[in-house]
C-alpha positions as a Python dict, from the first residue, in 0.01 Angstrom:
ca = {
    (1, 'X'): (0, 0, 0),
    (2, 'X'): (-228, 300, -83),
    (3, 'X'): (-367, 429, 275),
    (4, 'X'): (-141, 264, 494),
    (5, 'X'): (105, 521, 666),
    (6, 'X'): (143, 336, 1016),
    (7, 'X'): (470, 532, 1094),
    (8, 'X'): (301, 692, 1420),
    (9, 'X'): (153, 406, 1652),
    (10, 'X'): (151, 576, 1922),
    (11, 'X'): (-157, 798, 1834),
    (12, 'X'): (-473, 582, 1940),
    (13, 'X'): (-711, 487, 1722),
    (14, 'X'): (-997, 712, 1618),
    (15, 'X'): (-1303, 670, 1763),
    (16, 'X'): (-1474, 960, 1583),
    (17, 'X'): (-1733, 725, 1410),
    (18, 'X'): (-1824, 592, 1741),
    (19, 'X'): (-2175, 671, 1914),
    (20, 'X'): (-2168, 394, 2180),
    (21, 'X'): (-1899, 516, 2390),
    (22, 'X'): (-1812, 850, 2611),
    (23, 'X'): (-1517, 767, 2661),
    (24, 'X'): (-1245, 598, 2468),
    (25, 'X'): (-948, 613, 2664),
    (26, 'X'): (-798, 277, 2748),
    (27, 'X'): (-919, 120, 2392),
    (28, 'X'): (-542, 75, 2225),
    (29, 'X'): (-308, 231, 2020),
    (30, 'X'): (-277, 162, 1670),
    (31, 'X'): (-59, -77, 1693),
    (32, 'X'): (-256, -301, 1871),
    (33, 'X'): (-495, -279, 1653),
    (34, 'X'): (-272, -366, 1387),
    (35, 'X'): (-178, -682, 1653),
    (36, 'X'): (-521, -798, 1690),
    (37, 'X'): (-618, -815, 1317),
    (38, 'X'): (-303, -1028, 1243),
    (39, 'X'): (-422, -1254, 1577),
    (40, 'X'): (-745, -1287, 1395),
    (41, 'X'): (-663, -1352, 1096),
    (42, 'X'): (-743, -1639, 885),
    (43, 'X'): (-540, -1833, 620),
    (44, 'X'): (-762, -1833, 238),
    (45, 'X'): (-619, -2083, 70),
    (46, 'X'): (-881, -1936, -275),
    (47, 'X'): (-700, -1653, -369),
    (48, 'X'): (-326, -1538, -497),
    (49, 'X'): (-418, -1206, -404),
    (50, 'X'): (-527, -1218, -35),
    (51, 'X'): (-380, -1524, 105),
    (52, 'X'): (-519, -1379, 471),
    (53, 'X'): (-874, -1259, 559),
    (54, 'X'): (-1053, -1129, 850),
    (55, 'X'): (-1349, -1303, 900),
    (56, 'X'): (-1683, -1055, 938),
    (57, 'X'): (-1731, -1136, 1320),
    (58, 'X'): (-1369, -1028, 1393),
    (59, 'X'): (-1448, -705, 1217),
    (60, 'X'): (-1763, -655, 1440),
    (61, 'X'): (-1552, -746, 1769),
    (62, 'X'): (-1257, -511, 1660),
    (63, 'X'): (-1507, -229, 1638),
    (64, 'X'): (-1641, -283, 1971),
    (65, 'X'): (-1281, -330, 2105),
    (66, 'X'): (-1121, 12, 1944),
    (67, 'X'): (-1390, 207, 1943),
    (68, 'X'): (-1386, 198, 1524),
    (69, 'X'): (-1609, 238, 1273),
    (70, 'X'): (-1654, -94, 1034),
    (71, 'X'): (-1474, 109, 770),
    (72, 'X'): (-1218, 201, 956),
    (73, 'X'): (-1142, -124, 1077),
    (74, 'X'): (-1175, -315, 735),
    (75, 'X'): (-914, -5, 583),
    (76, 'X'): (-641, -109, 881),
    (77, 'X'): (-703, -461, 762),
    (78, 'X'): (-625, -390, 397),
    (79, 'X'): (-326, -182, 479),
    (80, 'X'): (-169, -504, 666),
    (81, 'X'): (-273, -705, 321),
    (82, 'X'): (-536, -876, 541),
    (83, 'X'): (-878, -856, 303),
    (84, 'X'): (-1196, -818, 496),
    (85, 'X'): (-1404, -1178, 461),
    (86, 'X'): (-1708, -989, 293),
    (87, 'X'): (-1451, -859, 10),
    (88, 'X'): (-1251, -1184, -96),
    (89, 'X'): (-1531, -1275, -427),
    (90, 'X'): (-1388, -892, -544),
    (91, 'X'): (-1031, -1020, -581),
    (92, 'X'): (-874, -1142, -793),
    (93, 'X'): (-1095, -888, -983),
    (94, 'X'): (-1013, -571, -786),
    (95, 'X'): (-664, -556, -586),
    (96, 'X'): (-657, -466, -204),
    (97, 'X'): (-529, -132, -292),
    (98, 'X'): (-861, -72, -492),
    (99, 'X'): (-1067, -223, -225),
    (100, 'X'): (-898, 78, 23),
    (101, 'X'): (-1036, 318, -234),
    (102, 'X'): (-1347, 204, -228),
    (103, 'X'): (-1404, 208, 126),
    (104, 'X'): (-1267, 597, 97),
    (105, 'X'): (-1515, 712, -277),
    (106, 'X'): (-1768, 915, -298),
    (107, 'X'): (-2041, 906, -459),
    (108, 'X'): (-2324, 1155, -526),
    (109, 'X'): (-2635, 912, -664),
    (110, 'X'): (-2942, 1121, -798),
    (111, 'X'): (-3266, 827, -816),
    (112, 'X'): (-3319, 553, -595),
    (113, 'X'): (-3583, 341, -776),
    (114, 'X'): (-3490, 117, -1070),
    (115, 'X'): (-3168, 230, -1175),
    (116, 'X'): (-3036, 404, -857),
    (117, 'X'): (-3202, 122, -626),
    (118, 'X'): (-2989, -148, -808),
    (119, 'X'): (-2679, 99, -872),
    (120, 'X'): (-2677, 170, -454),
    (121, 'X'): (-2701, -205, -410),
    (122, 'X'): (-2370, -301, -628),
    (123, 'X'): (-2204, -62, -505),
    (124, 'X'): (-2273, -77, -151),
    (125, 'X'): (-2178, -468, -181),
    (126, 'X'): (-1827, -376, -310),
    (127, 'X'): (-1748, -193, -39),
    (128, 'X'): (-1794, 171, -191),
    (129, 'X'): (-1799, 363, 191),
    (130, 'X'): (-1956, 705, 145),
    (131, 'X'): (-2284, 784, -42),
    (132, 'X'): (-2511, 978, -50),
    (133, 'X'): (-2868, 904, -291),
    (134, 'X'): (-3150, 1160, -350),
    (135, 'X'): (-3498, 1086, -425),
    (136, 'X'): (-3797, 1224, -322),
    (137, 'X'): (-4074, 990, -479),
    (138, 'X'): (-4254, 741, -262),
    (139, 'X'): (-4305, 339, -420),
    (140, 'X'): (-4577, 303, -621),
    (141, 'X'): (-4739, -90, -744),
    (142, 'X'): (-4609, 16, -1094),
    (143, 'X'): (-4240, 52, -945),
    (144, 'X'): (-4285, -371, -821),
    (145, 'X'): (-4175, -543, -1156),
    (146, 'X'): (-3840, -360, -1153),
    (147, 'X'): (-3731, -186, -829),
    (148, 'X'): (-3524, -325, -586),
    (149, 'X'): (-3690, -173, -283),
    (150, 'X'): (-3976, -173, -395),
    (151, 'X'): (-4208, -463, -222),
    (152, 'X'): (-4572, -513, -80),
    (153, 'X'): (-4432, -384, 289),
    (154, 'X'): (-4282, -10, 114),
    (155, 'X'): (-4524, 91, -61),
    (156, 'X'): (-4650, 435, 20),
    (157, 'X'): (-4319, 472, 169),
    (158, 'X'): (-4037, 686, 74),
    (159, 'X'): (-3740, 510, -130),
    (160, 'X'): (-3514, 714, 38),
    (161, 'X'): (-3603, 564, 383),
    (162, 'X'): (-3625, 211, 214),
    (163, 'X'): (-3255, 271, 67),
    (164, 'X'): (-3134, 386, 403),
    (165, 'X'): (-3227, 57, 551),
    (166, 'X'): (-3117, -185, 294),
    (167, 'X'): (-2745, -57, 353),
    (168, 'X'): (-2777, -78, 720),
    (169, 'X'): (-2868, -426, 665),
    (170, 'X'): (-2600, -474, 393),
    (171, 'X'): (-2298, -348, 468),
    (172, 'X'): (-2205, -109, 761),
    (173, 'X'): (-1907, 5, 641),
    (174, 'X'): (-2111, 207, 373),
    (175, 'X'): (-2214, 552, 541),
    (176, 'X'): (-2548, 644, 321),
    (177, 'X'): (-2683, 963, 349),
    (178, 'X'): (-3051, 966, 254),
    (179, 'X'): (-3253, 1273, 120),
    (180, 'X'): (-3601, 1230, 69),
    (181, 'X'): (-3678, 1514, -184),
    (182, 'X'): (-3645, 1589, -535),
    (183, 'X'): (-3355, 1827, -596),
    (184, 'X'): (-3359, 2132, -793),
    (185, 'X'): (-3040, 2315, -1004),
    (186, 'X'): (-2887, 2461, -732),
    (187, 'X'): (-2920, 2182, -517),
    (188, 'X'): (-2776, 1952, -768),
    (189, 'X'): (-2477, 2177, -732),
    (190, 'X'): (-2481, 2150, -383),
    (191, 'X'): (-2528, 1779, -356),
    (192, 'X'): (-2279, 1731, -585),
    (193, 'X'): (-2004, 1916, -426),
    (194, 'X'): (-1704, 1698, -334),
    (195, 'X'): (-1781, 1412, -473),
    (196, 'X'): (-1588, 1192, -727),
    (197, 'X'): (-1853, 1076, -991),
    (198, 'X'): (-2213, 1177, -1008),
    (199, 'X'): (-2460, 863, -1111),
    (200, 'X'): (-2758, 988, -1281),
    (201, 'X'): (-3029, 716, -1220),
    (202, 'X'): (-3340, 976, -1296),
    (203, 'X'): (-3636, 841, -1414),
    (204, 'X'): (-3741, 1067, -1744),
    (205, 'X'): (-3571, 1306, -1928),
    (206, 'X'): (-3686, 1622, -1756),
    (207, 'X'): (-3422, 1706, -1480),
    (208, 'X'): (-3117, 1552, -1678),
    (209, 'X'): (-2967, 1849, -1829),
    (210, 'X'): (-2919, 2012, -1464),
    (211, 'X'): (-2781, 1725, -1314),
    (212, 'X'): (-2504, 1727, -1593),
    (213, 'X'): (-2446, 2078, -1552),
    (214, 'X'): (-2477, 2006, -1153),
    (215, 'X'): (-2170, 1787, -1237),
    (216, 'X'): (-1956, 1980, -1448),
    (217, 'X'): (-2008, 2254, -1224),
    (218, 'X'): (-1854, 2029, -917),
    (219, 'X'): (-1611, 1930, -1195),
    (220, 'X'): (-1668, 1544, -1156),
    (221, 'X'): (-1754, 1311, -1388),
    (222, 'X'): (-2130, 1179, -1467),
    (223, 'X'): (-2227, 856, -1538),
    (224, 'X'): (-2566, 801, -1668),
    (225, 'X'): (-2811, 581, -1802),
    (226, 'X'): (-3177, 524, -1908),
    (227, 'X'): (-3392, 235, -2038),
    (228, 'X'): (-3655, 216, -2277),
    (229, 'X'): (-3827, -146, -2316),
    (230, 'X'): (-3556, -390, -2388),
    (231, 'X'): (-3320, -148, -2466),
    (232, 'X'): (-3122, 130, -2292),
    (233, 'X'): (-2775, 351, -2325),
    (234, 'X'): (-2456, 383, -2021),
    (235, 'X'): (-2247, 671, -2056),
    (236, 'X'): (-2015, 894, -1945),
    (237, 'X'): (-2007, 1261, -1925),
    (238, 'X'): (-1653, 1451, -1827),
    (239, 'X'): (-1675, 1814, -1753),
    (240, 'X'): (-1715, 2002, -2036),
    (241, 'X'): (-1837, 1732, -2266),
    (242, 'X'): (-2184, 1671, -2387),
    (243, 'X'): (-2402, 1485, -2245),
    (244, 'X'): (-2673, 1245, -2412),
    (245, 'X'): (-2953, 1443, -2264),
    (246, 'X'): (-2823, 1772, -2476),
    (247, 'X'): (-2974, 1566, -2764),
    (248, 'X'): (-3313, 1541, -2626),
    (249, 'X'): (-3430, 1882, -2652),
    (250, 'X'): (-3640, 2025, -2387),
    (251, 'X'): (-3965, 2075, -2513),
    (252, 'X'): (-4222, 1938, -2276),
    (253, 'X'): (-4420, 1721, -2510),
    (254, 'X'): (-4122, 1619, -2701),
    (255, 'X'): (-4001, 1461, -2348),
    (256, 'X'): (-4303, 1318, -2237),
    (257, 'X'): (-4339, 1122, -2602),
    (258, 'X'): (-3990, 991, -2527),
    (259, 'X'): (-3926, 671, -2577),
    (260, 'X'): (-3817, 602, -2211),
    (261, 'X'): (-4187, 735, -2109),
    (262, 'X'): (-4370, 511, -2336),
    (263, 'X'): (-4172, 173, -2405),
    (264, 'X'): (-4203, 35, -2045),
    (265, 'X'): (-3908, -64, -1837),
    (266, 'X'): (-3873, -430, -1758),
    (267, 'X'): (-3635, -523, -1488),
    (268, 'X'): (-3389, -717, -1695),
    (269, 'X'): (-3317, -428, -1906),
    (270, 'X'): (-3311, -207, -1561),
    (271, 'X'): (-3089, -433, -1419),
    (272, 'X'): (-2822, -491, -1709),
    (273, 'X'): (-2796, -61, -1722),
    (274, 'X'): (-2736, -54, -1361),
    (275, 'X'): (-2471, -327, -1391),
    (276, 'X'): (-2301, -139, -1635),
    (277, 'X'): (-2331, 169, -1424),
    (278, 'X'): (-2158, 38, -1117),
    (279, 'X'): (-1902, -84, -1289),
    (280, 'X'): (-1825, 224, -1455),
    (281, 'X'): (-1809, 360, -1108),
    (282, 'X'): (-1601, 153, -944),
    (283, 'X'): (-1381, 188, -1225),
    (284, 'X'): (-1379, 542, -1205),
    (285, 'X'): (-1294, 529, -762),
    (286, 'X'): (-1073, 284, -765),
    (287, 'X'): (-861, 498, -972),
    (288, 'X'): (-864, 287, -1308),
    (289, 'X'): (-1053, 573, -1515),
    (290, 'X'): (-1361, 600, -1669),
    (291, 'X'): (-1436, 366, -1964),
    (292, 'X'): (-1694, 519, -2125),
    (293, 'X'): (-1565, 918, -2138),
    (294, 'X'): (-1728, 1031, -2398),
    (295, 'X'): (-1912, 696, -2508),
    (296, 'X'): (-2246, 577, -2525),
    (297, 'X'): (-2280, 172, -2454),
    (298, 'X'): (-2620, 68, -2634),
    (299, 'X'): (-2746, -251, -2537),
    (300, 'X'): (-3062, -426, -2676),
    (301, 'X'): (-3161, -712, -2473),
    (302, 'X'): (-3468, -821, -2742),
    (303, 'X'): (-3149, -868, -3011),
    (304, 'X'): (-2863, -921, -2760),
    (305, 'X'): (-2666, -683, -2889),
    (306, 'X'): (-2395, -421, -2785),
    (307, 'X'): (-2218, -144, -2937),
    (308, 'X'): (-2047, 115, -2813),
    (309, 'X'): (-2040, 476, -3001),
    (310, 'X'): (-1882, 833, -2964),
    (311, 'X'): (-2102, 1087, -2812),
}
């Protein structure tokens, strides 16, 4: 299975991820590791694909126990063909190989309100274990029809901060890396850099074109989206291609007229691009391959309707 070169047990686990301990010495090999996941495993009599599971307070035990991150322990688990109890509604969908992969992406995520709120929720439930979201706009009572994070207790507050502690209370395997600040060009580049997809979740049109060439330039691909009333657009950019926002031109008034500015965005139509966005993702980390390279899904919630076109 993909990750799981156990050759060596007699290296000890890493405890690198660990910030309770000073010393780890004592905590077990590898291999017993390996032993006490199968001793805690359970039999799931639901699935084809993972007939065992861990359950989620074996995880937190095991992490205490080894000196492990949550990650680390639910990737041993997977490599033994032992899925992690918080994972088993993603098979049959996703295979435990995939599942590995998502614990190891990547992801750079530009936006943390309506889009990028929902988009770092999804994907942070599947299991995606590194990523890192940039926004430096604070919640506003506008941003309460549609934004996740967004509630009577944030407001004034940074989404950033509010992002940061919705994973810790979601899913500690997901190491999120909050920046609180709007990024320019060269920091695009920067906060790109060695990531595996880019997710453009900007409000507006203004900063777009930078964050695709911020992309290309870390030669990843970008997935996009934007909303405008009911409707709203999902694609894909690949290094090198063009992206939808090369179509908006960049005069200011031109982009303030646009359509996203003045149609409103309603959380259902928010919440069916971010769905689309995710899965794009995890499509793309798990190794499957973009879907939409070089497409444009258009979706109009006020017709129900979907159609996917050529960029």
């Amino acid at each position: 299975m993909d990750g799981s070169d156990n050759s060596d047990n007699s290296e000890r686990s890493d405890c690198s991820d660990c910030s309770d301990c000073s010393d780890c010495s004592g905590r077990g090999t590898a291999a017993d590791l390996e032993a006490a996941i199968r001793r805690a495993a359970q039999e799931n009599v639901e699935s084809s694909t993972a007939r065992l599971f861990l359950p989620l307070a074996a995880v937190e035990r095991l992490c205490g126990e080894h000196c492990l991150s949550p990650a680390d322990v639910e990737t041993a688990s997977l490599a033994l063909g032992i899925a992690p109890e918080r994972y088993l509604r993603n098979f049959e969908t996703y295979t435990l190989a995939e599942q590995v992969r998502f614990l190891r992406a990547h992801v750079a995520l530009v936006g943390l309100g309506g889009l990028g709120g929902y988009v770092l929720e999804l994907l942070c439930r599947a299991g995606v274990g590194n990523i890192r979201g940039a926004d430096g706009d604070e919640f506003a009572p506008s941003n309460l029809n549609r934004q996740l994070y967004g509630t009577l207790r944030s407001l004034g507050g940074f989404k950033a901060a509010a992002a940061a502690a919705r994973v810790a209370q979601i899913n500690p395997a997901t190491e999120f890396m909050p920046v609180a600040a709007y990024l320019n060009g060269q920091e695009m580049e920067q906060f790109c850099a060695g990531a595996q997809v880019c997710v453009d979740a900007l409000g507006g049109l203004r900063d777009r074109p930078a964050l695709a060439r911020a992309a290309a330039a870390a030669d990843i691909p970008l997935v996009t989206a934007a909303v405008a009333g009911q409707g709203g657009y999902v694609a894909t950019v690949l290094p090198g291609q063009a992206s939808p926002a090369d179509f908006f031109g960049t005069d200011p008034a031109s982009l303030a007229a646009a359509a996203e500015n003045t149609m409103g965005t309603p959380a259902p139509a928010v919440a069916t691009a971010a769905a689309i966005l995710s899965a794009e993702v995890l499509a793309i980390v798990c190794g499957r391959g973009p879907q939409l390279a070089g497409s444009m899904l258009l979706f109009d919630l006020g017709q129900m309707s979907f159609e996917k076109v050529r960029l």
